[in-house]
C-alpha positions as CSV (number, residue, x, y, z in Angstrom):
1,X,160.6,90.2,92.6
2,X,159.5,87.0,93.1
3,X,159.4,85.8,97.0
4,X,157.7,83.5,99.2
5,X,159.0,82.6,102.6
6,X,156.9,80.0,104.3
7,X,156.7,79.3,108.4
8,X,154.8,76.8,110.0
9,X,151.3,79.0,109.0
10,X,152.1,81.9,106.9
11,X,153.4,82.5,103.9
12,X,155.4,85.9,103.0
13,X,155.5,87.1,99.7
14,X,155.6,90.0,97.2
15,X,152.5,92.5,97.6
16,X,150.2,92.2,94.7
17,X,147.7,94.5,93.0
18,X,145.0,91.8,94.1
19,X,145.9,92.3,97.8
20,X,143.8,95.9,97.6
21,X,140.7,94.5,99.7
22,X,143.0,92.8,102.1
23,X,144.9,96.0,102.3
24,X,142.0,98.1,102.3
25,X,140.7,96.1,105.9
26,X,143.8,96.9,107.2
27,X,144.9,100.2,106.4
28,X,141.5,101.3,106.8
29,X,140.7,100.1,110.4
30,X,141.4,103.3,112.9
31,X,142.0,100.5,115.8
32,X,145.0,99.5,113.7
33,X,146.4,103.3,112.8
34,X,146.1,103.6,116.5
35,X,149.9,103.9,117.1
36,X,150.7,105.1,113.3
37,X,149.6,108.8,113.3
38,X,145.9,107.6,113.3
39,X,145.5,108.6,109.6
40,X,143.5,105.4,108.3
41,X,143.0,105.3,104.4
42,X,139.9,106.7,103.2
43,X,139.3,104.8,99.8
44,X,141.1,102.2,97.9
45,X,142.8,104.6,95.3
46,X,144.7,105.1,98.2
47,X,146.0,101.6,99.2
48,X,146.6,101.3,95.2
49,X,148.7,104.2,95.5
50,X,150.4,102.2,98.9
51,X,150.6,99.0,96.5
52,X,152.7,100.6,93.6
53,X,155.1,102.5,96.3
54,X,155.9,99.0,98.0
55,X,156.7,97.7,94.5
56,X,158.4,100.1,93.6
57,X,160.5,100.0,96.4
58,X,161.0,95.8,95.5
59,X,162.5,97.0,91.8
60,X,164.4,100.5,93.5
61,X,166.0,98.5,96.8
62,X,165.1,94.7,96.5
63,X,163.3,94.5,99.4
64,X,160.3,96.1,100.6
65,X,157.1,95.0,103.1
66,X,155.7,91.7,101.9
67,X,152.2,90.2,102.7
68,X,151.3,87.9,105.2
69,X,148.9,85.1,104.0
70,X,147.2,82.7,106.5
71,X,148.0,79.0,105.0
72,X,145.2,77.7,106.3
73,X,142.4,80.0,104.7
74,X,144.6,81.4,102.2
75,X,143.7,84.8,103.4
76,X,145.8,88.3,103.8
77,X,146.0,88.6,106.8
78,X,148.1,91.7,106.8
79,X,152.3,92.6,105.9
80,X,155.8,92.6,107.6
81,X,159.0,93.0,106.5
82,X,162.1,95.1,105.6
83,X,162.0,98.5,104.4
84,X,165.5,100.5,103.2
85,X,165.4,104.0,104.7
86,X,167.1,106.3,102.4
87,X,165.7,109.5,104.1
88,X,167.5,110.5,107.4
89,X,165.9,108.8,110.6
90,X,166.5,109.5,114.6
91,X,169.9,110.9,112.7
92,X,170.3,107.3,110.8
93,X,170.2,106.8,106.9
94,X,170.5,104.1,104.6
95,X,169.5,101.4,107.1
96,X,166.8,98.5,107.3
97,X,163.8,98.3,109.4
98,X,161.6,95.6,110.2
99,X,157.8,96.2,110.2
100,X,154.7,94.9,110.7
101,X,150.7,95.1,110.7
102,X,147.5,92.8,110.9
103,X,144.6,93.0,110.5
104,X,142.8,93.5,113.6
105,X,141.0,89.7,114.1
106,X,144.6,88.6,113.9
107,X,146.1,90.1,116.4
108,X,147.2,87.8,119.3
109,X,147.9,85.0,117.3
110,X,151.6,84.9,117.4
111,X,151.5,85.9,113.5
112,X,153.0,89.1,114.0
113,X,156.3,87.0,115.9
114,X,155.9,84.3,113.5
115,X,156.6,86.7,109.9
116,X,159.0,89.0,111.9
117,X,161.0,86.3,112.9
118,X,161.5,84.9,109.3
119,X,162.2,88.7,107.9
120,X,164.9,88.6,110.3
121,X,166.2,85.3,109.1
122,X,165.7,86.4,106.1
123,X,167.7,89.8,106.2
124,X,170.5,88.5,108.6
125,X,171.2,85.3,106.3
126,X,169.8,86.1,102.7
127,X,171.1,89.6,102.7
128,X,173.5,89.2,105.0
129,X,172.8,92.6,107.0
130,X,174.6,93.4,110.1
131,X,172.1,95.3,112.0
132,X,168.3,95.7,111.8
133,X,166.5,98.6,113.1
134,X,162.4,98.8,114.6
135,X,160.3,101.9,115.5
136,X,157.6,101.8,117.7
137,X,155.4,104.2,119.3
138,X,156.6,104.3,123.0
139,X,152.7,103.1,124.2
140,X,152.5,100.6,121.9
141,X,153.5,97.5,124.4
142,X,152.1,94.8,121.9
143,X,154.8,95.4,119.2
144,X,157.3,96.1,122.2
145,X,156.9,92.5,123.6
146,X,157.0,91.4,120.2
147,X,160.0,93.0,119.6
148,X,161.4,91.9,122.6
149,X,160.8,88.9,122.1
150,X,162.7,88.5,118.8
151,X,166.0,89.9,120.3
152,X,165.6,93.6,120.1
153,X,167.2,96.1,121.9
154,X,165.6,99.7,123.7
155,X,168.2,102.2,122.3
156,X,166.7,105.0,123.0
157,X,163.7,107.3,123.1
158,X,163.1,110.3,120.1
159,X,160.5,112.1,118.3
160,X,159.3,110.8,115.0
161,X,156.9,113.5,113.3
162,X,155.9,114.6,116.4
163,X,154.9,111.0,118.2
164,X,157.1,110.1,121.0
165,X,159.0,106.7,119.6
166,X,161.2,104.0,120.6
167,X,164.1,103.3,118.8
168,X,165.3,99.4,118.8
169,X,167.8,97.8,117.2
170,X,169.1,93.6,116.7
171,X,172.1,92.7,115.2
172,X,173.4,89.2,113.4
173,X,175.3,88.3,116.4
174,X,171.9,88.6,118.9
């Protein structure tokens, strides 16, 4: 898979092997697992391990997160993207959801809107989908106003693994 969206400062692309450090900030950062089960990686066999199910998911479903890289700097600045569930969800299977994470100095810079916001253009006009799908943990009231603002829609409240979620959904016509 090769892909590379570009916004006014990001550019979205495939997750490389070479993206471990980057991924390794991340993942590893507690502050950022806050709303994720809290279960920060420990060492970077594990974000390798994270790397080869992404691409792996690229080759299985053509799609998968990508990473977020700050024009300016050229840095990674974290992913977002479309995931294929093919495991049941909140009673829903085979369906896409949009995700997201930064790293933690980049929060509050509008990237997170910015890369959603082309994933969605992305998946409504590329792969023409009808309906996108976002989970969030019902605290977390940064991704909900980023959500929000995108076009999403509160469906409804359930229990994912035990954390108390949101369900959310957009679709083309929004």
């Amino acid at each position: 898979m090769k892909f590379i969206i570009e916004t006014e400062r990001l550019i979205l692309r495939e997750i490389l092997p070479s993206d471990e450090d980057g991924l390794f900030k991340l993942d590893s950062d507690p502050e950022v697992h806050r709303y994720f089960g809290n279960k920060p990686v420990e060492n970077k066999d594990q974000v390798k391990e994270v790397i080869q199910f992404i691409r792996g998911q690229y080759v299985t479903n053509g799609i998968g997160r990508w990473a977020v890289i700050e024009k300016g700097s050229n840095n990674f600045i974290g992913w977002c993207g479309l995931k294929l569930h093919t495991e049941t969800v909140n009673d829903h299977i085979h369906f896409y959801d949009l995700g997201y994470r930064l790293i933690k100095k980049h929060w509050g810079k509008g990237y997170g809107t910015e890369s959603a916001k082309a994933c969605l253009k992305y998946g409504f006009e590329q792969m023409d989908l009808k309906e996108i799908y976002a989970m969030i943990d019902t605290e977390n009231e940064a991704s909900r106003k980023v959500l929000q603002k995108l076009g999403f829609k509160f469906i409804e409240h359930f229990d994912y693994d035990g954390d108390p979620s949101d369900w959310l959904k957009i679709t083309k016509e929004d």
